[in-house]
C-alpha positions, -999 to 999 in steps of 0.1 A, spaced: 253 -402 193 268 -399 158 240 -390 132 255 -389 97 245 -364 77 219 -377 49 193 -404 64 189 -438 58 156 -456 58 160 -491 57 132 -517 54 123 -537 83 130 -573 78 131 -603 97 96 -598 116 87 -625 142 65 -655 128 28 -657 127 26 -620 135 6 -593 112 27 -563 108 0 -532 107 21 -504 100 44 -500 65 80 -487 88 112 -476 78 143 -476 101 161 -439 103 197 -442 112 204 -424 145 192 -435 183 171 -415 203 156 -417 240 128 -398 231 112 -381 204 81 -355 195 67 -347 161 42 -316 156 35 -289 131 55 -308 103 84 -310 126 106 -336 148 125 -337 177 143 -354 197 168 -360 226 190 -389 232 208 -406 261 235 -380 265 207 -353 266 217 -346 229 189 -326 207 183 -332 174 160 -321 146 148 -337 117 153 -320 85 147 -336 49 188 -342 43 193 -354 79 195 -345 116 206 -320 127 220 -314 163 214 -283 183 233 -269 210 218 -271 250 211 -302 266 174 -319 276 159 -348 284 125 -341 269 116 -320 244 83 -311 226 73 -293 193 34 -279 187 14 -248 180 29 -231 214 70 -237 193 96 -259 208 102 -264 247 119 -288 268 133 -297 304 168 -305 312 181 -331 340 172 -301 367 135 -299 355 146 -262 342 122 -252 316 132 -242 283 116 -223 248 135 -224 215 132 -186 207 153 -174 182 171 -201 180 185 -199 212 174 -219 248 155 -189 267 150 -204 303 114 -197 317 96 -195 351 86 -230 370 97 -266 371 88 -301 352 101 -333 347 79 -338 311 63 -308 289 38 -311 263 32 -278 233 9 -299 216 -26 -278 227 -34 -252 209 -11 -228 214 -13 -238 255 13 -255 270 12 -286 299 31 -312 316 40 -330 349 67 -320 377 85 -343 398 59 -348 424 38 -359 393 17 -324 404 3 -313 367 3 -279 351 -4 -258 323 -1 -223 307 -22 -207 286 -22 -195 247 -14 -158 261 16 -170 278 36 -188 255 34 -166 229 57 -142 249 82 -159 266 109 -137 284 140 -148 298 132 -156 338 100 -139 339 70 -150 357 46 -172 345 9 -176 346 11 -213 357 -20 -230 365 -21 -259 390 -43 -290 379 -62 -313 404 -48 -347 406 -17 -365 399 4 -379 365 35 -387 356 33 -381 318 6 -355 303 -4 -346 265 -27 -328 249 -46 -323 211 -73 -305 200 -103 -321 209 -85 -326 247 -56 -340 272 -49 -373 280 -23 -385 308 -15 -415 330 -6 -418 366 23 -437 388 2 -470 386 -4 -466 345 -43 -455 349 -51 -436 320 -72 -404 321 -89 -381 296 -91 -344 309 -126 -326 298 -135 -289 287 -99 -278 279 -94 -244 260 -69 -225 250 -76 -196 272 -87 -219 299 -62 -250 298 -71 -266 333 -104 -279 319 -133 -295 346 -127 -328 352 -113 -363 349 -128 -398 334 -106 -425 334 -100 -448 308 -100 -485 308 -60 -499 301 -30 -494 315 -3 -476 301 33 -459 315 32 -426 288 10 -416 264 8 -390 235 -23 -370 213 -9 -360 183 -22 -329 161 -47 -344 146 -60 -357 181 -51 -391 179 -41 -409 206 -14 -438 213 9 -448 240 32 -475 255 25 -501 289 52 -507 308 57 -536 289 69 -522 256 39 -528 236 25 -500 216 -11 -492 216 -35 -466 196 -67 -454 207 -95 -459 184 -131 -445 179 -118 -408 184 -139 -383 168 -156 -344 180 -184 -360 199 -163 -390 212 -132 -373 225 -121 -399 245 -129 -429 221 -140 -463 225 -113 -493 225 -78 -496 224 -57 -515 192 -18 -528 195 6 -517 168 17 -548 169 56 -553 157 61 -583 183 102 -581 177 105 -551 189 95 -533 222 92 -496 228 101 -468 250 82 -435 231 61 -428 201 47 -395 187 24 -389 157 19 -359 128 12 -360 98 -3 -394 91 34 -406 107 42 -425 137 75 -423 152 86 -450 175 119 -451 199 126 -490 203 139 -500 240 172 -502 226 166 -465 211 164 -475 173 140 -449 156 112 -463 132 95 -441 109 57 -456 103 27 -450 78 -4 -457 90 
């Protein structure tokens, strides 16, 4: 991918007929497979396993190569095309203990995601904050099985092989396995909490979807809404700062208020 070096938003025009456009988006230029925003920041990888952050002249690209990456309170991680697990320390890639195919940072300070038997782990808050170069890590094993798993302050959310979506109670940051499971009505084939706790995902059909109803004493909500831009069809989202980033199936990046 060749990014040049200042940004360009352009307005979305052309939107399909007789459909209500929800969001206010702007294209950036670029093309992305995936992308993560958290703590003011965004990343993202493309299909060459490329990383690039967002700053405010431009992306820039950073050396290594993943194909999923993830910024929060617990700093920058990602996995490469060998499930190899990496933390952005320094500036440089610092390898780490254990194996996953998708990571998440966005806890609070704790740190989860799925391996390639969809078996789910985390680490806790005292863990990530010193990360050495191979060393051992405090991994803790979590019942049940996803394929894609995220997690916000007020709790984690993932979704299986068949797209059933699950909500994950009692999770700390000490204590990041949590109790138990509830599932949630909808389908959907990834999903992601962003740092204010909201929640939004994509089906396997390209349609995006936000979780409404979310609050302290309802953590796991109470309907589901489409972000509804019928011309286009997605592959990932993420959300920070009243933003909501969106990777089109044919890897276009849109930049949405809500």
């Amino acid at each position: 991918m060749s990014l040049p070096a200042v940004l360009l938003f352009l307005p979305l025009l052309g939107l399909c007929s007789g459909q209500t456009v929800q969001l206010d988006c702007d294209q950036v230029s670029g093309s992305l497979n995936q992308i993560d925003a958290g703590n003011g920041q965004v990343f993202g990888v493309n299909a060459n396993d490329d990383i690039y952050t967002l700053y405010s002249s431009g992306w820039t690209k950073i050396s290594g190569a993943l194909t999923h990456i993830s910024v929060g309170a617990a700093g920058v991680w990602g996995v490469n095309r060998n499930n190899y697990i990496y933390k952005l320390v320094g500036g440089d890639w610092v390898r780490t203990d254990g194996l996953l195919k998708q990571i998440d940072a966005g806890g609070d300070q704790f740190l989860s995601g799925a391996n390639m038997n969809d078996d789910i782990f985390c680490l806790p808050d005292r863990a990530t904050v010193s990360v050495k170069d191979g060393s051992a890590l405090p991994w803790s094993h979590i019942e049940g099985k996803l394929k894609y798993y995220s997690c916000g302050p007020l709790g984690c959310w993932g979704v299986n092989s068949a797209d059933d979506i699950y909500y994950r109670f009692s999770v700390t940051s000490s204590s990041c396995s949590g109790s138990r499971w509830q599932q949630v009505e909808g389908k959907l084939s990834m999903i992601e909490v962003g740092s204010d706790g909201s929640v939004f995902g994509v089906n396997s059909e390209g349609d995006a979807y936000r979780r409404n109803g979310i609050s302290a004493s309802t953590p796991i909500g109470t309907s589901w809404s489409q972000v509804q831009y019928k011309c286009y069809k997605f592959r990932h989202l993420s959300h920070d700062l009243g933003l909501l980033w969106l990777i089109t199936d044919d890897q276009k990046i849109l930049r949405c208020k809500l």
